[in-house]
C-alpha positions as CSV (number, residue, x, y, z in Angstrom):
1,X,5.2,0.2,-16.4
2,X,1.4,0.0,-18.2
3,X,-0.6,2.7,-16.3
4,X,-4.5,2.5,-16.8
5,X,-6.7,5.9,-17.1
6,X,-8.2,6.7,-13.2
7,X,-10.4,3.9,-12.5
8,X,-14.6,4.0,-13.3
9,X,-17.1,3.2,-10.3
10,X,-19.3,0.6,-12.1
11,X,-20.4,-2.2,-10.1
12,X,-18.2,-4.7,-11.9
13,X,-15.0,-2.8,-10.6
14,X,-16.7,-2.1,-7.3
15,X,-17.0,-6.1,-7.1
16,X,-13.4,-6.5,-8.0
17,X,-12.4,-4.5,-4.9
18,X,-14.7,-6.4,-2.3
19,X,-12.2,-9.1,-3.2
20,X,-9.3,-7.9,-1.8
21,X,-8.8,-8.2,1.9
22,X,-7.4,-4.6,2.7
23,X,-11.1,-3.5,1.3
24,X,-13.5,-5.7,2.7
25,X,-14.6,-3.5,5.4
26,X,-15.1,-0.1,2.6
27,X,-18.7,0.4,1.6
28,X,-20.2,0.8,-2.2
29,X,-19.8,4.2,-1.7
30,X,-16.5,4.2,-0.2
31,X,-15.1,2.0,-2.6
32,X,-16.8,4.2,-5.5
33,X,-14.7,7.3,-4.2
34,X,-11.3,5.0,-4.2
35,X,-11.9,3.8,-7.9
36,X,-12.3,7.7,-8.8
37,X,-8.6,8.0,-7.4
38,X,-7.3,4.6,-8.6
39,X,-5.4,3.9,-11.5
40,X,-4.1,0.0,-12.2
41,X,-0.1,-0.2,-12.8
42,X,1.8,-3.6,-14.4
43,X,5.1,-4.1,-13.6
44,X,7.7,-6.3,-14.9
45,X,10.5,-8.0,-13.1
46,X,13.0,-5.8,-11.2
47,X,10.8,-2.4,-12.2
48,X,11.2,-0.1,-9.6
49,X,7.8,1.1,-8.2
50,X,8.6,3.2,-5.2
51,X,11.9,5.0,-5.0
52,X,13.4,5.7,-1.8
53,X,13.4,9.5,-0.8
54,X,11.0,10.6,-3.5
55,X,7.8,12.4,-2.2
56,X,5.1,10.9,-4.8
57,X,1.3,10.7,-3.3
58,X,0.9,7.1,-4.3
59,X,-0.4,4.6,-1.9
60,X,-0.6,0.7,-3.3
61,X,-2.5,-2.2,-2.9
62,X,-0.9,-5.6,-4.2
63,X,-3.3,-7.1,-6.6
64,X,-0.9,-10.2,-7.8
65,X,3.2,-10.9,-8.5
66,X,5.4,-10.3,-5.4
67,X,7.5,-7.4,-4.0
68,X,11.1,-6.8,-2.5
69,X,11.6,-3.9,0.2
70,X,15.4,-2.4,-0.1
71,X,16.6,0.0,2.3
72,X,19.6,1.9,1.6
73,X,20.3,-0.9,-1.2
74,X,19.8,-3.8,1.4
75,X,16.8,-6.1,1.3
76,X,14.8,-5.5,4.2
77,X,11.7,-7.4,3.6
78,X,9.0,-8.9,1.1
79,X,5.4,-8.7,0.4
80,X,3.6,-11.6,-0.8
81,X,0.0,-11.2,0.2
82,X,-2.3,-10.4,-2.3
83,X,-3.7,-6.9,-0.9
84,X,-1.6,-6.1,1.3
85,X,-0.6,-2.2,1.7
86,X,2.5,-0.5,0.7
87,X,3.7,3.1,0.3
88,X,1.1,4.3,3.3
89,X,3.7,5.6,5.5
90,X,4.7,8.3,3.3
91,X,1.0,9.4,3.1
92,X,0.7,8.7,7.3
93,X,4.1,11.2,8.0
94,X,3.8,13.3,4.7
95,X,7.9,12.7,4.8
96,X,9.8,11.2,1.8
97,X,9.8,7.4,1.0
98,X,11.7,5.5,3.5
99,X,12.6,2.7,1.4
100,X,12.3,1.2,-2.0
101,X,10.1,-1.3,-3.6
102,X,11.0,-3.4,-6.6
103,X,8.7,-6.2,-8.5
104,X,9.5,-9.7,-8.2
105,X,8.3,-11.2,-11.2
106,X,5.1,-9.7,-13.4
107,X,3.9,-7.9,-10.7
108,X,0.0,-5.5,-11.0
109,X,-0.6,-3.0,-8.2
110,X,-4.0,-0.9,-7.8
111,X,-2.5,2.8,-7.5
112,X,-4.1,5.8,-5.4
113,X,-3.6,9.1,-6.0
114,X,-3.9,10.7,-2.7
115,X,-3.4,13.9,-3.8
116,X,-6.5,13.5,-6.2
117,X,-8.9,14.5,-3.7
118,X,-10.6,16.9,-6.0
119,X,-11.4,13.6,-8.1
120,X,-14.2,13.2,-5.5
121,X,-17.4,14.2,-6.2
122,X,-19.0,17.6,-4.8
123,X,-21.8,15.6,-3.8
124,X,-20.0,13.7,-1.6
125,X,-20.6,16.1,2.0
126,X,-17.9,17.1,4.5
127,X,-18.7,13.7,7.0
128,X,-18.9,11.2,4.5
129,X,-15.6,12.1,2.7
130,X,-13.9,12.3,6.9
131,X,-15.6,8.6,7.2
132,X,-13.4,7.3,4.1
133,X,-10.4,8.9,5.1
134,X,-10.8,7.6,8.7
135,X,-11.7,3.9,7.4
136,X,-8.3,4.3,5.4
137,X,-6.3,5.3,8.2
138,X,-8.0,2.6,10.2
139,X,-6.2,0.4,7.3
140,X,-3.4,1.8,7.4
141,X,-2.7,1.3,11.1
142,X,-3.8,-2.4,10.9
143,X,-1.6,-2.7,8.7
144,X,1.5,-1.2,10.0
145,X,0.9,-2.5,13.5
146,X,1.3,-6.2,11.7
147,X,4.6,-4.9,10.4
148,X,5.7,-3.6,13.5
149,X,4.5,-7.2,15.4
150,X,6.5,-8.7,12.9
151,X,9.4,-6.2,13.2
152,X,9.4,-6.9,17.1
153,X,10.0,-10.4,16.8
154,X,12.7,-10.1,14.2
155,X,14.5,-8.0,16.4
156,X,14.0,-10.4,19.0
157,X,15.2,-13.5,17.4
158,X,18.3,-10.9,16.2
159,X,19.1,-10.1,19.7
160,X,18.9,-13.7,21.3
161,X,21.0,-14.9,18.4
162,X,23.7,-12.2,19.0
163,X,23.8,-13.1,22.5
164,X,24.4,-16.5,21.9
165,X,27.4,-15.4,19.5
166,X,28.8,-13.0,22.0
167,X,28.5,-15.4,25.0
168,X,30.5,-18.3,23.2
């Protein structure tokens, strides 16, 4: 893994985040306060970026490459989309990390440290720092809501096909 220093909140980084989708609803400020937590990780193939049962504060945005989700060593899923969310359940339940994720292929993740809270300005007042963490746990349950959607009609298709095998 290549790790960058915590991330600067100049306009040309700010403009870098608007891109990605998971973002696009953050203000300037509110982006500002995420680069002061943000670090950028490269991964190669294979490199393990979340390990399942550790307790690390990292949440992850996909910024290219590809990812495989294994639970218990089986592959449970993959995440393609460029800026999509992972590792927010641990910071949602505080409890350890419930699978783990591997790169497929060169793979470069934007990183926050969300136990780097005192990164964050004093300047920033009590409601405007409870307005970013609320717009990141409205994120965050977009996000797993789409998993879970997703989830449901696996399970579905699972069930239907195992009723099919059990009826022959």
């Amino acid at each position: 893994m290549i790790e960058s220093k915590y991330l600067k909140d100049n306009v040309q980084n700010i403009q870098r985040l608007m891109a990605i989708p998971g973002l696009k609803d953050f203000e300037t400020r509110n982006l500002a306060k995420l680069l002061r937590l943000s670090k950028i990780r490269q991964y190669e193939n294979r490199e393990l970026i979340i390990r399942e049962g550790d307790n690390d504060p990292w949440l992850y945005f996909l910024l290219s490459g590809q990812l495989r989700i294994e639970k218990q060593g089986v592959e449970i899923g993959h995440i393609r989309e460029v800026g999509e969310i992972f590792g927010e359940m641990r910071i949602v339940d505080s409890l350890t990390r419930s699978a783990s994720v591997y790169a497929v292929g060169d793979t470069i993740c934007l990183c926050v440290d969300t136990s780097a809270k005192g990164r964050l300005s004093d300047a920033d007042d009590r409601d405007e720092r409870l307005d970013f963490l609320l717009l990141l746990y409205r994120i965050f349950a977009e996000y797993m809501s789409i998993r879970l959607r997703a989830t449901n009609e696996e399970l579905t298709r699972a069930k239907k096909k195992l009723e099919t095998l059990t009826a022959s």
